[in-house]
Each structure stands twice: as C-alpha cells, then as structure tokens.
C-alpha positions as CSV (number, residue, x, y, z in Angstrom):
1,X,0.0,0.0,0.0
2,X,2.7,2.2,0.9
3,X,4.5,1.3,-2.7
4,X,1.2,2.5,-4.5
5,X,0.9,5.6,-2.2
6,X,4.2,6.6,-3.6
7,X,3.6,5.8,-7.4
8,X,0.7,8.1,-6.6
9,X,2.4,10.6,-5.5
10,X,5.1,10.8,-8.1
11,X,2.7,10.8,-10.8
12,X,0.5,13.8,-9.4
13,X,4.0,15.6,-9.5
14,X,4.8,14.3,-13.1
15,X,1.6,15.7,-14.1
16,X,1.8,19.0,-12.1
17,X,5.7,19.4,-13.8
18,X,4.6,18.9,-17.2
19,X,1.6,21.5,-17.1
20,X,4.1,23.9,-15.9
21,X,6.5,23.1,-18.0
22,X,3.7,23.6,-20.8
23,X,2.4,26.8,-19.8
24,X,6.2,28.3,-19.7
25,X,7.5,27.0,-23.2
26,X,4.1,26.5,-25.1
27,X,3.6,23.6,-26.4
28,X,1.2,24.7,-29.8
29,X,1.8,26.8,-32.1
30,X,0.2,30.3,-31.8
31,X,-3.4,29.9,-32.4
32,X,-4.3,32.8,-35.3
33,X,-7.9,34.0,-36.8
34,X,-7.2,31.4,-39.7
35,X,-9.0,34.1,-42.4
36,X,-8.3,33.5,-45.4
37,X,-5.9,30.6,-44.4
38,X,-7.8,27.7,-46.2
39,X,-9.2,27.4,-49.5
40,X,-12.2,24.4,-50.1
41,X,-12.9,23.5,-53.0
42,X,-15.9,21.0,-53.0
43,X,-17.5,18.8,-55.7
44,X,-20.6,19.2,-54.6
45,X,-22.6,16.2,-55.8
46,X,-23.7,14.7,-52.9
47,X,-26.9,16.7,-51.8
48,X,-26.4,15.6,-47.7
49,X,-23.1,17.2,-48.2
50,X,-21.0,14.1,-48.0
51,X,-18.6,12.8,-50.4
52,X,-19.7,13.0,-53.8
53,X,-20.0,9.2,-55.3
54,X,-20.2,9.1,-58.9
55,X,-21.0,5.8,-61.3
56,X,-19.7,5.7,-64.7
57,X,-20.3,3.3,-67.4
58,X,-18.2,2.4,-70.0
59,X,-19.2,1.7,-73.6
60,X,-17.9,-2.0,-73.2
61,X,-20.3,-1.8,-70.4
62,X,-18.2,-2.1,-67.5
63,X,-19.0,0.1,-64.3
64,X,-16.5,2.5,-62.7
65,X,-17.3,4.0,-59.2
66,X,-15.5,7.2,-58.7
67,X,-15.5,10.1,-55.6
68,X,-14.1,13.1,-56.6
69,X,-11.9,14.5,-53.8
70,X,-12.6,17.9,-52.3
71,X,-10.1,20.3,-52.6
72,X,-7.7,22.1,-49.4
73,X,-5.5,24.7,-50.9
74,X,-3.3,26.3,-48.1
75,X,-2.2,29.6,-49.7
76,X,-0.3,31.0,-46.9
77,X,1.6,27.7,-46.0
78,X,4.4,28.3,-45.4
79,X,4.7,32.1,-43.9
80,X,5.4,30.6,-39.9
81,X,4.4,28.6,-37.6
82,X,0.8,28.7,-36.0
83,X,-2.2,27.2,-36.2
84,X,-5.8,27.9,-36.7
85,X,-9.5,26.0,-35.8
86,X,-10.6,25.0,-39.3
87,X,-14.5,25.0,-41.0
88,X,-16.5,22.0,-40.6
89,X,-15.3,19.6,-43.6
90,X,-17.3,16.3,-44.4
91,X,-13.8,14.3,-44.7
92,X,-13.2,11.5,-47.4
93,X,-10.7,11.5,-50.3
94,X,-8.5,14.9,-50.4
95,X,-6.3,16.5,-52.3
96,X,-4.5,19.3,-50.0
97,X,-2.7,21.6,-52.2
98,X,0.5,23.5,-50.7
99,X,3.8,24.7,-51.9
100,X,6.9,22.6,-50.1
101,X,8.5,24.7,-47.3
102,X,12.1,24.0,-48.7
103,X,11.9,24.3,-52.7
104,X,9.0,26.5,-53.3
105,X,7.1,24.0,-55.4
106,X,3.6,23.8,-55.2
107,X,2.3,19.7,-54.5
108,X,0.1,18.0,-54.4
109,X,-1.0,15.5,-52.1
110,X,-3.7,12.4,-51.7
111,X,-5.3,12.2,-48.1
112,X,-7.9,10.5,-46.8
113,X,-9.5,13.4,-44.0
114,X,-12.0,12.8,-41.2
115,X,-15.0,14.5,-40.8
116,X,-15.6,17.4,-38.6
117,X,-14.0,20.8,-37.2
118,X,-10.1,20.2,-37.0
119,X,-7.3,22.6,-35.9
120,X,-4.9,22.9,-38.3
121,X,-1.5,23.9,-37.5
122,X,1.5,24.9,-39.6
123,X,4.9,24.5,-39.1
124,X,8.1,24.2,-41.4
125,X,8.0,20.1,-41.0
126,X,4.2,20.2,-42.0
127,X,0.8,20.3,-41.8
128,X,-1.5,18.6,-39.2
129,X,-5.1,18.2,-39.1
130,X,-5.8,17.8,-35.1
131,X,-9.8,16.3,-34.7
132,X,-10.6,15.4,-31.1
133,X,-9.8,11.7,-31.0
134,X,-7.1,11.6,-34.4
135,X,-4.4,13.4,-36.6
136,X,-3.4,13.8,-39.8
137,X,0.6,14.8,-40.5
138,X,1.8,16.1,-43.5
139,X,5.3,15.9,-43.1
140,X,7.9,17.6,-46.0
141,X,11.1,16.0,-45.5
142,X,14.4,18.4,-46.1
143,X,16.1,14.8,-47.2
144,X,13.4,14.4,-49.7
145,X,11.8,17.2,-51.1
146,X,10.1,15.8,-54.0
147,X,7.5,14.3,-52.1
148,X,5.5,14.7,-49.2
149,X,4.1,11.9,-46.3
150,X,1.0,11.3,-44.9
151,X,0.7,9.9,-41.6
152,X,-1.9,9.0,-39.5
153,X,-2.5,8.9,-35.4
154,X,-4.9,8.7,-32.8
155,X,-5.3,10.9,-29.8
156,X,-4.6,14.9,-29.8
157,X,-0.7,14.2,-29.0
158,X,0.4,14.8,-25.4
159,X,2.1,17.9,-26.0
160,X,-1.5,19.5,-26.9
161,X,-3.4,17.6,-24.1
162,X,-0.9,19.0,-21.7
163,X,-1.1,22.2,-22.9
164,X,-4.8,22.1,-23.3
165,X,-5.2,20.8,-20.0
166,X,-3.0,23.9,-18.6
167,X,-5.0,26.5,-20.1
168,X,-8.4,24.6,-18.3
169,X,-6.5,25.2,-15.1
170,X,-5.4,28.5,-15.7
171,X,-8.6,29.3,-16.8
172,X,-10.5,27.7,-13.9
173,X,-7.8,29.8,-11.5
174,X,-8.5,32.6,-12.6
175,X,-12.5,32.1,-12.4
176,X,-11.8,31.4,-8.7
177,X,-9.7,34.3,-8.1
178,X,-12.1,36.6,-9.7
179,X,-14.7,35.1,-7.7
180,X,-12.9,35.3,-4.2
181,X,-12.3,39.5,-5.3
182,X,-16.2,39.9,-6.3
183,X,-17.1,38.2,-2.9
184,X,-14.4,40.0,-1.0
185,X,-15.5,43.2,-2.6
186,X,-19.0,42.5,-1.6
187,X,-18.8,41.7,1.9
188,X,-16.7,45.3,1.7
189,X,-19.1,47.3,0.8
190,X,-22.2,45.8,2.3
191,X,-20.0,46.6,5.8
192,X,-19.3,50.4,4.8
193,X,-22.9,50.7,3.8
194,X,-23.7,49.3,7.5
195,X,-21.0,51.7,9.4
196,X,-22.4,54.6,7.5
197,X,-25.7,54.0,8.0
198,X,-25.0,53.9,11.8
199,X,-22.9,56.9,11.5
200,X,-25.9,58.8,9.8
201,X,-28.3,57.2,12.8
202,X,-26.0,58.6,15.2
203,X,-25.2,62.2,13.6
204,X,-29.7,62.5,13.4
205,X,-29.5,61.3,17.2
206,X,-30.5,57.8,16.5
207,X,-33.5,58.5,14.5
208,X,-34.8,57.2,11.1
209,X,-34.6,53.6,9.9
210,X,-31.9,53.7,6.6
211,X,-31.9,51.1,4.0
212,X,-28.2,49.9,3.3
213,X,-28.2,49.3,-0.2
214,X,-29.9,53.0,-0.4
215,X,-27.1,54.4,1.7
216,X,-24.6,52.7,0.0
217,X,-25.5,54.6,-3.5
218,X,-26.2,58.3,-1.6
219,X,-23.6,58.6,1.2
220,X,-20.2,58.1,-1.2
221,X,-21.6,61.5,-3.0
222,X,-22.6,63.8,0.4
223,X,-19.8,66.0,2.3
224,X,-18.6,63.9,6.1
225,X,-18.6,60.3,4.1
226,X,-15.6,59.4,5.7
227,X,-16.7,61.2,9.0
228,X,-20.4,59.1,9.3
229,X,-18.1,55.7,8.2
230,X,-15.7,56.5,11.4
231,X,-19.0,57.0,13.9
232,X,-20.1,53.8,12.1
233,X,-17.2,51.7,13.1
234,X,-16.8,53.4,16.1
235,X,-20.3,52.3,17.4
236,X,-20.2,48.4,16.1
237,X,-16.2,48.3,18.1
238,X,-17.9,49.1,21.4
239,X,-21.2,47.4,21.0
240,X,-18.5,44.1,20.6
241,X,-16.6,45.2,23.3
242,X,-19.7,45.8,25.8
243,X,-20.8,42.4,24.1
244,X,-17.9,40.9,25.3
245,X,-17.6,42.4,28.8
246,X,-21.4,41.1,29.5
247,X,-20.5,37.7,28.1
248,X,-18.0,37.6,30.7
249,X,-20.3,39.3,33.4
250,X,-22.3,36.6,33.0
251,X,-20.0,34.1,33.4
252,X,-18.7,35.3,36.9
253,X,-21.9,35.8,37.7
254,X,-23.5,32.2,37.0
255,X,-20.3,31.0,38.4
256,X,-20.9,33.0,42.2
257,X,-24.3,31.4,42.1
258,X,-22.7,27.9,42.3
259,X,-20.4,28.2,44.6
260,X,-21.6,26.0,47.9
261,X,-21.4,27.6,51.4
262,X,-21.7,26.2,54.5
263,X,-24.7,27.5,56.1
C-alpha cells in the first residue's frame, strides 16, 4: 500500500511538472484567426453534403465508381508557424494543395480526411489536421523534397493535451480568483454601507430607519462620508466590546451562584 501511495504521489508531481512546463515553453503553435488561411474546393454532388460518389459506365459496359476528392488549398503555407480552428469539412478522399516549405514547389497530395471541425496547424515540418480523437501529419522531409508523407495517429498528441489541459486550469484559476475578489468586494461594501448607515443614525441622534443598499448609492456622494463611516465603526467596536464584557459578566456571575457555602 505504501508502494502505491508513492507511485501516486510521483505521478500527481509528473503531471503538475509537465503542465508547468507547458504553460512556460508553449507547447502549440500560436493559435491565429485562420482568415483566409484555407481554401475548399468541393465537388458538390452529394446533396447531404457528404462525399460526392459518382458511377460511370463504359461503352464496353463495365462500371466505374469514382469520388471526386474535395479540394484544401493552403495559400499561406508556409509564412510561420501557428495554427488555426478549421471550418466543418465532411472528410473523405482529399487532395490538399501546398507549396513545399524548402523548394517552393507547389504539391500535391492524396489524403484521406476525417470529418468534422479540426485545428490545423502549420509549421516548417508540415501540416497537421488535429480532430478530437485523431491526426493527420503532412510531413515535407528536407532529405526528400520531392515528395511529401502522410501519416496517420490517434489521440490529440500529449504535447496538446498537456497544454490544453493547462490552459483549463489557468482558466479555472482565474475564475476562482475573480470570484474570491467579487465576494471580498462584496462583503466590503455591504460593511461600509452598515457603518455609515450607523454613523448617519448617530449624527440625526439615533433617529430614522436607513436602507443599506440606499445608503450605499447616496452617502459616497454627500460632504462627512468618511466622517459618518468613522461613527459607524466606532459604534459596532464598542457594542463588541460591551458584548464581550457582559458575556464575561455573565460568566462570573452564574459561576458566584454555584459556589456551595456552608450554612
């Protein structure tokens, strides 16, 4: 038990070290608008808005099946790294059209693509299609520039989870922060509007019955603000202290009453 109490331990650490580590080196690219970035160019013969499927027939009477990739043209690849949350794209056969990083020479390259919303992030390796549960690499080798890879993984990569993960507890920080300030300036200014309206009760000789939300908006604005505030506190630190003293009064006194004599 002790063993697994440890391995616990270390991991929480390994976890805590790489979110830091994370948040200090960045482990994505900068994340840009993406206008203009991407190009689609879509054959538009399927009606649902899926990949178009079209049947041909020869005049020897033999049937060919064909589905007309959709089109990515990346005109800005490659002007530095970053990355971008992509349109909604129905996937299928691809063709993503880009110019290599390290000739100039525009390519062309068959990919099959998911469907759905992916980032896509640039650097001078690449292109990668992130989707929530794959990825799609388009790597252009400096070895061999005359063609381009296509790979294919699952998951979001660590680097990005970790990452991803940081900015959720960076954000949720910082939600709890501003929420201890709002609360902290509450309870402030509920107890100013509570000393001044004592201090105005006391400067009218105790009379009147004063709303605090209503003195809270009027009294900031009238000459003596900081004066009625002072009677304010001044009044609620001895009603404590008489509070106090009759507390402890009470005490000696209920204590005197059971002390046992011996008439």
């Amino acid at each position: 038990m002790a063993a697994l109490s440890r391995f616990g331990l270390w991991r929480n650490w390994a976890i805590l070290t790489l979110i830091v580590l994370a948040i200090q080196a960045g482990a994505t690219e900068p994340r840009v608008a993406g206008l203009n970035e991407l190009v689609i160019l879509d054959p538009g013969a399927n009606p649902q808005g899926l990949p178009a499927v079209k049947v041909r027939t020869s005049a020897d009477g033999k049937t060919d099946i064909d589905i007309p990739p959709t089109i990515h043209v990346h005109r800005y690849y490659y002007c530095g790294n970053k990355e971008y949350q992509g349109p909604i794209i129905t996937g299928g056969p691809t063709v993503v059209v880009a110019n290599n990083p390290w000739t100039g020479e525009r390519m062309y390259i068959d990919v099959m693509l998911p469907a759905g919303a992916p980032i896509i992030a640039y650097d001078k390796g690449g292109i990668t299609y992130v989707y929530q549960n794959t990825r799609v690499f388009i790597a252009f080798s400096c070895l061999c520039r005359e063609k381009a890879v296509v790979t294919y993984a699952s998951g979001r990569g660590v680097e990005r989870r970790v990452q991803e993960t940081a900015e959720k507890v960076k954000e949720k920080t910082g939600k709890i922060m501003q929420e201890s300030k709002v609360v902290g300036t509450m309870k402030k200014t509920a107890k100013e509007a509570k000393d001044v309206a004592t201090g105005v009760a006391m400067a009218a000789g105790g009379a009147g019955n004063f709303a605090l939300d209503t003195v809270a908006k009027i009294v900031p604005i009238i000459p003596g603000y900081q004066t009625l505030k002072s009677l304010g506190q001044q009044f609620h630190e001895r009603a404590e202290h008489e509070a106090l003293q009759q507390g402890q009064f009470r005490q000696e006194t209920e204590a005197t009453q059971f002390i046992q004599t011996n008439r």
